[in-house]
LUMTI-110653 format. One record per residue (C-alpha): residue in three letters; x, y, z. Coordinates in steps of 0.02 Angstrom, whole numbers, padded with zeros to 5 digits, always signed. Layout:
BEGIN
ALAXYZ...
***
This chain:
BEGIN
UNK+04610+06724+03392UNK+04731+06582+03401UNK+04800+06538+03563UNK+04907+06367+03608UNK+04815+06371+03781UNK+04630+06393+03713UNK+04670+06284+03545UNK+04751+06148+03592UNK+04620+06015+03538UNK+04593+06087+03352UNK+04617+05943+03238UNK+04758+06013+03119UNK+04787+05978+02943UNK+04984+05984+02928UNK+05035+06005+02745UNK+05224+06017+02702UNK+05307+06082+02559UNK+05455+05976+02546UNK+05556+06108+02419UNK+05525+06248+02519UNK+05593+06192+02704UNK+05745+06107+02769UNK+05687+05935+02864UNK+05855+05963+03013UNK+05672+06068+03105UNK+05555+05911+03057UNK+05580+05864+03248UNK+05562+06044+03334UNK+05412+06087+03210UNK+05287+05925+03246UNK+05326+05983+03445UNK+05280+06188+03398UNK+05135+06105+03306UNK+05086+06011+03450UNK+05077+06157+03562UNK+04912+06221+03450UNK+04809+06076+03418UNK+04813+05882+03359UNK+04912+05854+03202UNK+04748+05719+03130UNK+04843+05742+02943UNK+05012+05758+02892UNK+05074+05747+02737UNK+05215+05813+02641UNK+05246+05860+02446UNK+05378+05834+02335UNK+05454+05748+02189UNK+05532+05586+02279UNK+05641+05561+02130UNK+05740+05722+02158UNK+05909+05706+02262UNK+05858+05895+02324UNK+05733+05816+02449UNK+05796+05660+02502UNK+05852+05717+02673UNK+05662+05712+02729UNK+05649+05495+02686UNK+05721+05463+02844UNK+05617+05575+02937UNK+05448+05531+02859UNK+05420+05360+02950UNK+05478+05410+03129UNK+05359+05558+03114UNK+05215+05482+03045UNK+05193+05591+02900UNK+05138+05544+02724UNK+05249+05597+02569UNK+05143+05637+02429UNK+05242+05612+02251UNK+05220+05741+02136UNK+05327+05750+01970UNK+05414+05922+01883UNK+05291+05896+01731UNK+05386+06044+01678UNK+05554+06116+01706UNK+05547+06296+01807UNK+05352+06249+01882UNK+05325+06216+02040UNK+05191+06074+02028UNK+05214+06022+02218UNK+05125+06179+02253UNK+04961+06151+02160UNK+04947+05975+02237UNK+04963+06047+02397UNK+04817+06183+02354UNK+04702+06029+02283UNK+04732+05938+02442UNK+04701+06081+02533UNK+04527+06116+02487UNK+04487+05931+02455UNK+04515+05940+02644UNK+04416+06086+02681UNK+04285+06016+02613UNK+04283+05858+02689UNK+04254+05985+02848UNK+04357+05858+02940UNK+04474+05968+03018UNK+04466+06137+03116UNK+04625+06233+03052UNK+04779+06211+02935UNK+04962+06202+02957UNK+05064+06258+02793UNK+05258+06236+02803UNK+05323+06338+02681UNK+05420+06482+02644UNK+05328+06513+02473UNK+05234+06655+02445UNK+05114+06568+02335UNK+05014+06487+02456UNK+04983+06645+02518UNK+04802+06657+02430UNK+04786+06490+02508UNK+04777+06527+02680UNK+04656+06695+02644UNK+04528+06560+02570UNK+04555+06447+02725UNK+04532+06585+02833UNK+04373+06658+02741UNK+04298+06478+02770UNK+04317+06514+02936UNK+04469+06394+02980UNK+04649+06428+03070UNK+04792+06454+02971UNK+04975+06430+03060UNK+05099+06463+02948UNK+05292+06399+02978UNK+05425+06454+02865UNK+05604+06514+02865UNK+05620+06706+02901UNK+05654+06732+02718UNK+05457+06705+02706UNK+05377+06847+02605UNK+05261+06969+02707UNK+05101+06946+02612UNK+05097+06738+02670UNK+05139+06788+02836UNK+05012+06912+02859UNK+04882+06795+02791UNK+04895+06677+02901UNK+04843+06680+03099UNK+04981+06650+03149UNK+05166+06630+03097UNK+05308+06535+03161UNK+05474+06570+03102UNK+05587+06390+03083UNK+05749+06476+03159UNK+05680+06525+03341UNK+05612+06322+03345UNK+05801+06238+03350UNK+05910+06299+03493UNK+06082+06370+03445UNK+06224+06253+03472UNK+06353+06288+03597UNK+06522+06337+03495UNK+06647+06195+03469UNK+06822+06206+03586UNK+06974+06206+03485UNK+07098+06039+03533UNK+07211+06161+03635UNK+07048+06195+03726UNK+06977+06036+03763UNK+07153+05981+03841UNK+07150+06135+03949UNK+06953+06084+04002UNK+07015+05915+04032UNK+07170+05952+04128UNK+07055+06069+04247UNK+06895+05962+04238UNK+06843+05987+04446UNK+06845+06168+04434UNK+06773+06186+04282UNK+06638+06101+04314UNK+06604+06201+04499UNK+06623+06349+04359UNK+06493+06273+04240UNK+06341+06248+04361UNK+06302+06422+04377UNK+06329+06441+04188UNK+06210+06317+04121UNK+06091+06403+04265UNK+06112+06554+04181UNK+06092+06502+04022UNK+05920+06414+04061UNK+05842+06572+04135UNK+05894+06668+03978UNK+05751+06783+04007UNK+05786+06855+04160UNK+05976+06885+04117UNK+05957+06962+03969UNK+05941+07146+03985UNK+05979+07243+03837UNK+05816+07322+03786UNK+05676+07285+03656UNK+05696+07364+03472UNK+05606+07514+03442UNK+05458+07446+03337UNK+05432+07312+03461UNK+05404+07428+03598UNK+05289+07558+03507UNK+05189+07398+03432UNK+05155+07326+03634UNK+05135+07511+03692UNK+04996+07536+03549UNK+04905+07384+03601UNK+04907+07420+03799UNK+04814+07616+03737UNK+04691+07497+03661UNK+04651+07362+03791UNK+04668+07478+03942UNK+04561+07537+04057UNK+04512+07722+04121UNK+04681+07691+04223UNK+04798+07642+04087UNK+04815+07458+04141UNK+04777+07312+04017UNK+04770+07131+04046UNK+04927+07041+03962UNK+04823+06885+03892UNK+04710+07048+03791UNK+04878+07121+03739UNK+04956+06952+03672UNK+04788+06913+03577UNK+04794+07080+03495UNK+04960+07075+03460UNK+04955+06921+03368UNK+04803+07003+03256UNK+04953+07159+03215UNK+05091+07050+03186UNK+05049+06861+03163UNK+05236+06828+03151UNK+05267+06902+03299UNK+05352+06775+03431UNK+05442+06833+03612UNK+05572+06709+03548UNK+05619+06833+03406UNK+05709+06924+03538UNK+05760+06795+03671UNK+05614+06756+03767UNK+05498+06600+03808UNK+05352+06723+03866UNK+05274+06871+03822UNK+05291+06918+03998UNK+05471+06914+04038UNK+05504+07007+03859UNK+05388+07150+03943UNK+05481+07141+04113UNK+05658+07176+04027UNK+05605+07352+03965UNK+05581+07483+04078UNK+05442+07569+03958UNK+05322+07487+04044UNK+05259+07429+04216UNK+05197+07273+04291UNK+05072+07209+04408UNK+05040+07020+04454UNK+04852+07023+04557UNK+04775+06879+04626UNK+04602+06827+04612UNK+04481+06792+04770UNK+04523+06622+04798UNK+04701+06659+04780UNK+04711+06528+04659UNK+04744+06621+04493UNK+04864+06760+04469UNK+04817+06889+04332UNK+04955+06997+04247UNK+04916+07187+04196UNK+05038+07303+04098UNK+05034+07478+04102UNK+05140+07618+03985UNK+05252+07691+04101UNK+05250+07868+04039
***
């Protein structure tokens, strides 16, 4: 199972479909890529000659990824996708590399990653949430391009900004706690879990648990990510799997220390 903690030295073929992702997350995705292993490849497919893609040239050479030109041989085809499949298994063959990273919100790479996985290597998959179930679920896991950006704060109207301006001392006394707030999203935010989300964790704590219904979390967030692999606490407004737990009542926690007092372990239970 993949896991950012356990993973974080896989050497990580990084193939980008230029057509198929905007490059405004270029930044935000090499850092989520990061978190899993070392990016040893990266290259990205398109048809330079195309005005449609020619917001990613600036980004290519600060990011140290290769663009890989691929002409329209044919109006309506998508050739950048069968280069990317060649490459692909030129790559797994080469056995240089211990998983692959396919940015894309194309389903047809979906029969891709099911080959990469049968050869026994990791698939992440990163795509807009548009992304069509079958890719997602073929890959190990699946990152969604949205939850990687963080939302902007809204813009003040001119009336506003005079207003902010004229009462800048208090304001900003008013701020602090604000931007405090804001930070710690996950323990402010309160509002319950969706349905689905709720029966999917419940499910997998009946499964992990022991003879007195408790479950270890890092058991629970392994098989989760085997159910869903698109599923991400920062769907919903969480950094952790932990605090997204914490802010439903269906469930109760229990933080227990080890012997030495040096490592806390974290056990969920269904609170029926």
């Amino acid at each position: 199972m993949l896991n950012e903690t356990e993973n974080n030295d896989l050497r990580l073929a990084v193939l980008i479909d230029a057509d198929n992702v905007p490059y405004s997350y270029v930044k935000e995705m090499m850092e989520e890529i990061a978190r899993y292993g070392v990016p040893t490849i990266k290259r990205i497919y398109g048809d330079w000659t195309q005005p449609t893609v020619s917001g990613w040239k600036n980004c290519l050479l600060v990011n140290a990824i290769t663009p890989v030109q691929q002409y329209s041989y044919t109006y309506g085809k998508n050739s950048t996708d069968s280069a990317m499949i060649i490459d692909a298994m030129d790559i797994l063959y080469g056995d240089n590399v211990d998983g692959f990273c396919i940015v894309s919100s194309d389903s047809d790479f979906t029969r891709l990653a099911t080959r990469l996985r049968e050869a026994g290597k990791k698939v992440i998959g990163i795509g807009e949430k548009k992304t069509p179930a079958p890719f997602i679920a073929a890959c190990d896991k699946f990152i969604y391009l949205e939850i990687l950006k963080p939302a902007e704060p809204p813009k003040q109207q001119p009336q506003q900004q005079k207003k902010t301006a004229q009462k800048k001392g208090k304001e900003t006394a008013e701020r602090e706690p604000q931007k405090k707030t804001a930070r710690s999203g996950d323990e402010t935010r309160k509002s319950g879990l969706p349905a689905d989300v709720i029966r999917l964790i419940s499910d997998s704590i009946d499964i992990v648990a022991d003879d007195d219904g408790w479950a270890f979390l890092g058991e629970i967030g392994n098989l989760i990510s085997k159910k869903r692999p698109d599923f991400d606490p920062r769907n919903y407004g969480f950094m952790k799997l932990s605090n997204l737990i914490k802010s439903s009542d269906a469930f109760l926690f229990d933080v227990r220390e080890t012997a030495n007092k040096s490592v806390k372990h974290i056990y969920i239970k269904n609170n029926i």
